[in-house]
N, CA, C, O and CB atoms as a CASP TS submission, in Angstrom:
PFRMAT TS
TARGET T0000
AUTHOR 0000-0000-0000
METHOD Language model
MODEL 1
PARENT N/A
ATOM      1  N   UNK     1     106.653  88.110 100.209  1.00  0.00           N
ATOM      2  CA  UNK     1     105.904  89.323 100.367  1.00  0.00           C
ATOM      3  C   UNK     1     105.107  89.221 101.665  1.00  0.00           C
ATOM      4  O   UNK     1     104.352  88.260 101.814  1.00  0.00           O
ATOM      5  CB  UNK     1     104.983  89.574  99.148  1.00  0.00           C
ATOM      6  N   UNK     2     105.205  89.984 102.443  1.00  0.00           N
ATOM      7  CA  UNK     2     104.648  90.190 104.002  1.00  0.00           C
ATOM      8  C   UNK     2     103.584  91.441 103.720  1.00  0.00           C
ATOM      9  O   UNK     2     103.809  92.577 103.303  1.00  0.00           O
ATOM     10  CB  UNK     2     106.079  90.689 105.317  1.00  0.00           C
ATOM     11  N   UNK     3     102.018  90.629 104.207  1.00  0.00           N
ATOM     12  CA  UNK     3     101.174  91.928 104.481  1.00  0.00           C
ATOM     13  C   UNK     3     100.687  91.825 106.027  1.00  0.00           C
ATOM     14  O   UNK     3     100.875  90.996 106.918  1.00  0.00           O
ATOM     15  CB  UNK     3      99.771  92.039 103.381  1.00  0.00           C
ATOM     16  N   UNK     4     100.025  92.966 105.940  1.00  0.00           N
ATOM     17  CA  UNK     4      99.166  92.801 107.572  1.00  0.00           C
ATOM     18  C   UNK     4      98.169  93.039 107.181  1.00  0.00           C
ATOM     19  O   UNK     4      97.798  93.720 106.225  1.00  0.00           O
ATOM     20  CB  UNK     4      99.406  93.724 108.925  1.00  0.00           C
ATOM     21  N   UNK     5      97.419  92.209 108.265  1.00  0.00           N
ATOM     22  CA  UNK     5      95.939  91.810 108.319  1.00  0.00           C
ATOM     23  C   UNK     5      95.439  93.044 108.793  1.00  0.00           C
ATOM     24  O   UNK     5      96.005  94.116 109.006  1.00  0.00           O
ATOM     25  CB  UNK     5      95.518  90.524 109.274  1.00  0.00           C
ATOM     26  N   UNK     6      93.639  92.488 108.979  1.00  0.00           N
ATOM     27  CA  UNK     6      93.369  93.958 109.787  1.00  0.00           C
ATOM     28  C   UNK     6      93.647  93.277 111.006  1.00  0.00           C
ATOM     29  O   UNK     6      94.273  94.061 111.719  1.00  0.00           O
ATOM     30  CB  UNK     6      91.701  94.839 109.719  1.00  0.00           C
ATOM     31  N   UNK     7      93.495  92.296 111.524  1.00  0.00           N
ATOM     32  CA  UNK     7      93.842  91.687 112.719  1.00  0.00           C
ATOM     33  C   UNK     7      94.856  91.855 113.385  1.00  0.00           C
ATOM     34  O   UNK     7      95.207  91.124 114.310  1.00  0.00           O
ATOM     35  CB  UNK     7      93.844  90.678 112.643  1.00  0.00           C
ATOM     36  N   UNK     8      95.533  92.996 112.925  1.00  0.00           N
ATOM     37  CA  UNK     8      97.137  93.208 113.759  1.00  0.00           C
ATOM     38  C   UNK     8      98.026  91.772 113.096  1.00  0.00           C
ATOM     39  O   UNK     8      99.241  91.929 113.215  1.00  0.00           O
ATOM     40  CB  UNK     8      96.953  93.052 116.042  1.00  0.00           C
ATOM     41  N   UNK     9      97.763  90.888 112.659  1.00  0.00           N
ATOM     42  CA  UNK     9      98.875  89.757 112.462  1.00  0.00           C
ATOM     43  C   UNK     9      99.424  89.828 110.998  1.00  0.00           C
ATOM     44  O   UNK     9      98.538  90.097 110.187  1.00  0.00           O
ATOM     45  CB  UNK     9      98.236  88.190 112.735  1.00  0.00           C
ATOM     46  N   UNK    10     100.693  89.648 110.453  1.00  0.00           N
ATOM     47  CA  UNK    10     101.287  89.518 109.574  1.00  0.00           C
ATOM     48  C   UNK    10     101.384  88.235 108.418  1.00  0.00           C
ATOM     49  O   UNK    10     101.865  87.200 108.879  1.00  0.00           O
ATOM     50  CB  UNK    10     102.142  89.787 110.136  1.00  0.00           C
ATOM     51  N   UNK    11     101.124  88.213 107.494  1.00  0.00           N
ATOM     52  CA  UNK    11     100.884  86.812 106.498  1.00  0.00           C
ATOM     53  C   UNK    11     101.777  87.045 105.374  1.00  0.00           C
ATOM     54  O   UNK    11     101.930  88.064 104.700  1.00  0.00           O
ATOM     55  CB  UNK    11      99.212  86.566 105.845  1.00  0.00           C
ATOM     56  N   UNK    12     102.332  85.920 105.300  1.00  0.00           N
ATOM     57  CA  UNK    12     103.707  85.265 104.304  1.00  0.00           C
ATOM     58  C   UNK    12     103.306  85.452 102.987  1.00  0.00           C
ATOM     59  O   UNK    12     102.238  84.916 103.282  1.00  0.00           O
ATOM     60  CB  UNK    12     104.095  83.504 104.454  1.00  0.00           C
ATOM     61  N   UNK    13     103.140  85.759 101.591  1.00  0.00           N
ATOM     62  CA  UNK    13     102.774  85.379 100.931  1.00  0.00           C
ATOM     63  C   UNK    13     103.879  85.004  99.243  1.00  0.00           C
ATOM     64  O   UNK    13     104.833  85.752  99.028  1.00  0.00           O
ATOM     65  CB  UNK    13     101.740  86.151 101.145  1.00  0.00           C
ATOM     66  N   UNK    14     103.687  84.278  98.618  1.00  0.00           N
ATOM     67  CA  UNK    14     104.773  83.845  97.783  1.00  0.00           C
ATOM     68  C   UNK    14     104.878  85.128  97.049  1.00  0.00           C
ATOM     69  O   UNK    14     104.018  86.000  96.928  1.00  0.00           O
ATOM     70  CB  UNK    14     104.525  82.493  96.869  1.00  0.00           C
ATOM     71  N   UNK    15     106.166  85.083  96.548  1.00  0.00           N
ATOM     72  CA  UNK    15     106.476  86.065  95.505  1.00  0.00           C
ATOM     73  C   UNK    15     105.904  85.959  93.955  1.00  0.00           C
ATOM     74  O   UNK    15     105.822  86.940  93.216  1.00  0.00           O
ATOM     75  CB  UNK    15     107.913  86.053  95.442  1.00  0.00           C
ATOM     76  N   UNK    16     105.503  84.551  93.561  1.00  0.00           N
ATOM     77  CA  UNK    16     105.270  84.475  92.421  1.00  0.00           C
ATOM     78  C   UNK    16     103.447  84.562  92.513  1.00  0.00           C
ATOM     79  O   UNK    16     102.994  84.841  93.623  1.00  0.00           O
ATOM     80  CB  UNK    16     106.070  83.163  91.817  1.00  0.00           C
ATOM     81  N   UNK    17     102.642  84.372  91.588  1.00  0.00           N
ATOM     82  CA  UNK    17     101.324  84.206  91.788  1.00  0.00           C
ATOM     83  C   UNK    17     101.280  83.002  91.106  1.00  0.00           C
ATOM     84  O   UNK    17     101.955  82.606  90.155  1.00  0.00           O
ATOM     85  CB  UNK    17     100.392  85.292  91.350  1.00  0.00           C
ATOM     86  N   UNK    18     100.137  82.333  91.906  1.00  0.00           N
ATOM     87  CA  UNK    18     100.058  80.444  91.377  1.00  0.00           C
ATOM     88  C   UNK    18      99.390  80.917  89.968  1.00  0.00           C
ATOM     89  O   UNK    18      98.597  81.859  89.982  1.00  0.00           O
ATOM     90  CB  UNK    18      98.678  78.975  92.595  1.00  0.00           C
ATOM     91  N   UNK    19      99.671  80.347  88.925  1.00  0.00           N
ATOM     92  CA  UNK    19      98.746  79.852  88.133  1.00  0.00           C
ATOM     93  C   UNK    19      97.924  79.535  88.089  1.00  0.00           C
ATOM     94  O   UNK    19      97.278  80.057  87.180  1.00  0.00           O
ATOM     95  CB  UNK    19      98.798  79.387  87.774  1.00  0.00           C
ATOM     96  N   UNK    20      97.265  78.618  88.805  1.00  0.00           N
ATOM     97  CA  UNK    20      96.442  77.865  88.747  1.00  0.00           C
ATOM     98  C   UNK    20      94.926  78.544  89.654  1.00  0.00           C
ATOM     99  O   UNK    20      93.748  78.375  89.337  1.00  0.00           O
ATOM    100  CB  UNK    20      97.170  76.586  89.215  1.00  0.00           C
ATOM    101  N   UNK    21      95.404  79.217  90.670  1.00  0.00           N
ATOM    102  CA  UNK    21      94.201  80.410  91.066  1.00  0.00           C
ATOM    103  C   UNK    21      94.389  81.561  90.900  1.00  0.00           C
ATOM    104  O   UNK    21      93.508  82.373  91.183  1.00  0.00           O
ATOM    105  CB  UNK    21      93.797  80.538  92.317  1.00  0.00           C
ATOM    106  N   UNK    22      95.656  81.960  90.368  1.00  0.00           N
ATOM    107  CA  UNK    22      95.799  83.363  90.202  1.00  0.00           C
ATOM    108  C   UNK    22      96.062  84.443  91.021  1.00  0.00           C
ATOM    109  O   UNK    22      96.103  85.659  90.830  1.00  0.00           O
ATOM    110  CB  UNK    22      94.966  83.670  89.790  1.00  0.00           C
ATOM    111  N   UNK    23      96.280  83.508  92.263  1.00  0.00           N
ATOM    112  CA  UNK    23      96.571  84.225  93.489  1.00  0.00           C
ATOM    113  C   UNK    23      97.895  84.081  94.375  1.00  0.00           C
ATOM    114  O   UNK    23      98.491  83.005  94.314  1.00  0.00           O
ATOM    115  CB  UNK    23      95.547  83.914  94.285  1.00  0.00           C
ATOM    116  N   UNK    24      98.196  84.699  94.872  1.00  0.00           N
ATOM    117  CA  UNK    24      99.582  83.943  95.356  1.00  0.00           C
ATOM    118  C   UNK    24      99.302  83.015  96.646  1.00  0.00           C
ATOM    119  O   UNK    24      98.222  82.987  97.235  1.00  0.00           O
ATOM    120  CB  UNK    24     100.828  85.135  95.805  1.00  0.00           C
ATOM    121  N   UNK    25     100.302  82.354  96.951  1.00  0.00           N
ATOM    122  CA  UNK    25     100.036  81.586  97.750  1.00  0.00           C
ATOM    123  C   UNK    25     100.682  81.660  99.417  1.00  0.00           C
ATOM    124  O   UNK    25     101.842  81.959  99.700  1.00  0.00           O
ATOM    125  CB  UNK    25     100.317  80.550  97.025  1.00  0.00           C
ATOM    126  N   UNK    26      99.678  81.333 100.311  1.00  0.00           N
ATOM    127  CA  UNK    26      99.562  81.858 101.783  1.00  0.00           C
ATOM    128  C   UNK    26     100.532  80.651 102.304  1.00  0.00           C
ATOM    129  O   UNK    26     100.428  79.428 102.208  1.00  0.00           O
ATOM    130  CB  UNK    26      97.777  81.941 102.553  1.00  0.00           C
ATOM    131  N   UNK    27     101.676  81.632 102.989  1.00  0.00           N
ATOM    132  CA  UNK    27     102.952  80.990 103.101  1.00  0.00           C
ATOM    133  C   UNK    27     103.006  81.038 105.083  1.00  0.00           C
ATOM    134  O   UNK    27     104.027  80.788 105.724  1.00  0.00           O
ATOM    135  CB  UNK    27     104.391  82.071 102.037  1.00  0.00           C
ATOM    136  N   UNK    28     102.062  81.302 105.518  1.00  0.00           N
ATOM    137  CA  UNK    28     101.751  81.266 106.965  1.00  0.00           C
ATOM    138  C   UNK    28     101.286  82.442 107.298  1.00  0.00           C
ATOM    139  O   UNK    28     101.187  83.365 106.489  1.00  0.00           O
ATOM    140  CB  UNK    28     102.825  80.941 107.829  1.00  0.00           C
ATOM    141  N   UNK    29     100.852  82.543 108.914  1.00  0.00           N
ATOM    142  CA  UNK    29     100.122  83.821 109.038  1.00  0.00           C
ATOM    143  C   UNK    29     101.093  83.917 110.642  1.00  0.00           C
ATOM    144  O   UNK    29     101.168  82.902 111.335  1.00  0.00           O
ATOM    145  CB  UNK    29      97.995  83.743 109.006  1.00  0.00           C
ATOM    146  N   UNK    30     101.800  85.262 111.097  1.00  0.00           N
ATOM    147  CA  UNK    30     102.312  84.997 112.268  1.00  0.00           C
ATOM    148  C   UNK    30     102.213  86.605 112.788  1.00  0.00           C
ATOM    149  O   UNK    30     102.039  87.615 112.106  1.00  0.00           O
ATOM    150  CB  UNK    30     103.834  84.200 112.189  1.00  0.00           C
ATOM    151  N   UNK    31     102.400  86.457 114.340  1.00  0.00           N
ATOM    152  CA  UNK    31     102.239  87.417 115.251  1.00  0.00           C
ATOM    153  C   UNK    31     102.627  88.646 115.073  1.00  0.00           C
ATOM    154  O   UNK    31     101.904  89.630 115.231  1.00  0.00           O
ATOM    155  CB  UNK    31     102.691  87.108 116.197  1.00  0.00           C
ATOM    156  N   UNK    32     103.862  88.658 114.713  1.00  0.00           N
ATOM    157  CA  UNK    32     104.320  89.515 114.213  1.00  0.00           C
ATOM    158  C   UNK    32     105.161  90.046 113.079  1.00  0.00           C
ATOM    159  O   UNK    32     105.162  89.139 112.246  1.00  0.00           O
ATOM    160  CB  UNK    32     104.537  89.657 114.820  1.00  0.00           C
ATOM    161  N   UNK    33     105.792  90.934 112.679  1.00  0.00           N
ATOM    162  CA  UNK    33     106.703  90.706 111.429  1.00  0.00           C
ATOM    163  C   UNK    33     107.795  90.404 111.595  1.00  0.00           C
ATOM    164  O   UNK    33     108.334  90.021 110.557  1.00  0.00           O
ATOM    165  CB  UNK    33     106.874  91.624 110.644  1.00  0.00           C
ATOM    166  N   UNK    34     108.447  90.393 112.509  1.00  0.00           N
ATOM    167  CA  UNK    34     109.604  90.123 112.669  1.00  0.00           C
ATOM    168  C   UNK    34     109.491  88.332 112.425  1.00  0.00           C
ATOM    169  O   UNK    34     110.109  87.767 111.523  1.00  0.00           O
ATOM    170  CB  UNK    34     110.119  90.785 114.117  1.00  0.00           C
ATOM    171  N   UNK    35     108.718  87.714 113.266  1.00  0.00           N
ATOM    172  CA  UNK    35     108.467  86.287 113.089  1.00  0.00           C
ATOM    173  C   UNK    35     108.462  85.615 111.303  1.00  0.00           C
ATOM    174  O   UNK    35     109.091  84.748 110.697  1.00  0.00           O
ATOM    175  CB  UNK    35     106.911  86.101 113.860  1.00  0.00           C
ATOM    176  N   UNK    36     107.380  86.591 110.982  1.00  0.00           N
ATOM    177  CA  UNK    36     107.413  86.571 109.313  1.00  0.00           C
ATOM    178  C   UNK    36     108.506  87.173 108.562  1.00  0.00           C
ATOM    179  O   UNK    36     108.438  86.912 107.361  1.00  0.00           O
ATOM    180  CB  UNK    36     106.246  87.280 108.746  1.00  0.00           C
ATOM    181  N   UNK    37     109.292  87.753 108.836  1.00  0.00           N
ATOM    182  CA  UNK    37     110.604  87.970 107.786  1.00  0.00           C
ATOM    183  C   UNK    37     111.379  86.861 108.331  1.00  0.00           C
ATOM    184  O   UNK    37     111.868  86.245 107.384  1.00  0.00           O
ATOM    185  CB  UNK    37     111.539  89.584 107.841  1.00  0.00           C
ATOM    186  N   UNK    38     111.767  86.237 109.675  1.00  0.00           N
ATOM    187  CA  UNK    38     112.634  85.391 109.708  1.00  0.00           C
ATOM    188  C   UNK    38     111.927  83.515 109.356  1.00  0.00           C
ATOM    189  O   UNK    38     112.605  82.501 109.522  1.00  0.00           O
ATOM    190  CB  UNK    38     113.299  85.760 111.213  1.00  0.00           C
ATOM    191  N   UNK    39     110.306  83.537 108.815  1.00  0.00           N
ATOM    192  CA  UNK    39     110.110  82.666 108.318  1.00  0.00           C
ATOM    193  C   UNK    39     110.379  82.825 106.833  1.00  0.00           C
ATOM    194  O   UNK    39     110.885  81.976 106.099  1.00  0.00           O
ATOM    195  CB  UNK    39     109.053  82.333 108.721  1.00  0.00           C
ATOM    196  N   UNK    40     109.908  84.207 106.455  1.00  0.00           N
ATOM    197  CA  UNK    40     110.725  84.421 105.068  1.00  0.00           C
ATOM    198  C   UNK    40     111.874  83.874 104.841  1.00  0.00           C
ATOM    199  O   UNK    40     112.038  83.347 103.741  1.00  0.00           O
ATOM    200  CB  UNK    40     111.038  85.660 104.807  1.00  0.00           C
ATOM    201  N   UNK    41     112.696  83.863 105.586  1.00  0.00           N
ATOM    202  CA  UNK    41     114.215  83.574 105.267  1.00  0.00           C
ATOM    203  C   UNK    41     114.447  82.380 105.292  1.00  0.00           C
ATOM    204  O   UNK    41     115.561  82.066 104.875  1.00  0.00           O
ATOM    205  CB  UNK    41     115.179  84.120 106.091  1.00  0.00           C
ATOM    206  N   UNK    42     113.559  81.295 105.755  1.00  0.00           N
ATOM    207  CA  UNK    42     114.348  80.305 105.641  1.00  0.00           C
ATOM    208  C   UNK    42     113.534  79.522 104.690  1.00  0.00           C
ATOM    209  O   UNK    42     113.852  78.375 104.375  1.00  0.00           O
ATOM    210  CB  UNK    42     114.740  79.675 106.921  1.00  0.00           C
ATOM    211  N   UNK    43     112.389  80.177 104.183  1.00  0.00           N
ATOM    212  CA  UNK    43     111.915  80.023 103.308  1.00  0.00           C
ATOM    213  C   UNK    43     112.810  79.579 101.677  1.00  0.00           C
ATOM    214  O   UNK    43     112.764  78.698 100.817  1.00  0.00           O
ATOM    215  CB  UNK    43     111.243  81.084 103.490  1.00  0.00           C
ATOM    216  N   UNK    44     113.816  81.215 102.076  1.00  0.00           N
ATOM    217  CA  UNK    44     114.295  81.293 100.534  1.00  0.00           C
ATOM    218  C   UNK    44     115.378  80.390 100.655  1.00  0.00           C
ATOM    219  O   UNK    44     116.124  80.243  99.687  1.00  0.00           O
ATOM    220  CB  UNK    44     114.788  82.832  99.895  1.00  0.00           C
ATOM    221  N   UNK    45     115.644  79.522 102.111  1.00  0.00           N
ATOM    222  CA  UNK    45     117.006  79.261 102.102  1.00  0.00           C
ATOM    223  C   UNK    45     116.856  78.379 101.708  1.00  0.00           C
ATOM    224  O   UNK    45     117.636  78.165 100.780  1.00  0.00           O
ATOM    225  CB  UNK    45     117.806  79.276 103.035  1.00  0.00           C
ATOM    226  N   UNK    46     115.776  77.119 102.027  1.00  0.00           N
ATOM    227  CA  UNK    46     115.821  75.786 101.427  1.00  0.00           C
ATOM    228  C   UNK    46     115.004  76.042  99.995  1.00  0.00           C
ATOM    229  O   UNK    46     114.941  75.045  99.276  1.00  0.00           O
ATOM    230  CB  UNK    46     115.087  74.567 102.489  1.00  0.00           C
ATOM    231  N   UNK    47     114.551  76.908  99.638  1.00  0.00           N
ATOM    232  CA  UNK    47     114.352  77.005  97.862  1.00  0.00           C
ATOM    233  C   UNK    47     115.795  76.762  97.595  1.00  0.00           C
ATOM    234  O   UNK    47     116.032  75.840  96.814  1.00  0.00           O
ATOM    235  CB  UNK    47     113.725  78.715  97.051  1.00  0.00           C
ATOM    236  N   UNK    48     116.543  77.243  97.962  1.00  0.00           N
ATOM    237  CA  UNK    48     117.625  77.261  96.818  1.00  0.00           C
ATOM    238  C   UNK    48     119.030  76.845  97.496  1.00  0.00           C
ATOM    239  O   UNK    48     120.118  77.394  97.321  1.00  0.00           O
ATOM    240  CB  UNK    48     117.749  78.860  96.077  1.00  0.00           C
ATOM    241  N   UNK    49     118.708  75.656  98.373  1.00  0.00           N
ATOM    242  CA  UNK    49     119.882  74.896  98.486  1.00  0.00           C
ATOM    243  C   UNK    49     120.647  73.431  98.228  1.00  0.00           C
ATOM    244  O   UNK    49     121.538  72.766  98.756  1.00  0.00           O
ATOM    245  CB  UNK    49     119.925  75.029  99.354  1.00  0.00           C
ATOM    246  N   UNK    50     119.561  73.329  96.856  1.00  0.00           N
ATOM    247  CA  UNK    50     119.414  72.426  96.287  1.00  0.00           C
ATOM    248  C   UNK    50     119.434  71.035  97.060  1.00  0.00           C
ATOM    249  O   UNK    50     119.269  69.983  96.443  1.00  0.00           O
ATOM    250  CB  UNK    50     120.188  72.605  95.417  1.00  0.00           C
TER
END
């Protein structure tokens, strides 16, 4: 999940919410979105390449 700041910059955030704070968790903060969807991606790639 990708939001924007008020800062103009874009932040990663997990899809699930932690348990443990109840919040989801801050998966980087980057310049732009494009930067953050293609950190998204490789995000999901090594989740699940066993």
């Amino acid at each position: 999940m990708i939001r924007k700041l008020r800062s103009g910059e874009y932040r990663l955030y997990s899809r699930k919410i932690d348990p443990r704070t109840g919040r989801r968790r801050n998966l980087g903060t980057f310049k732009s979105r494009r930067a953050a969807v293609k950190h998204e991606r490789a995000v999901q790639y090594f989740k699940r390449r066993g």
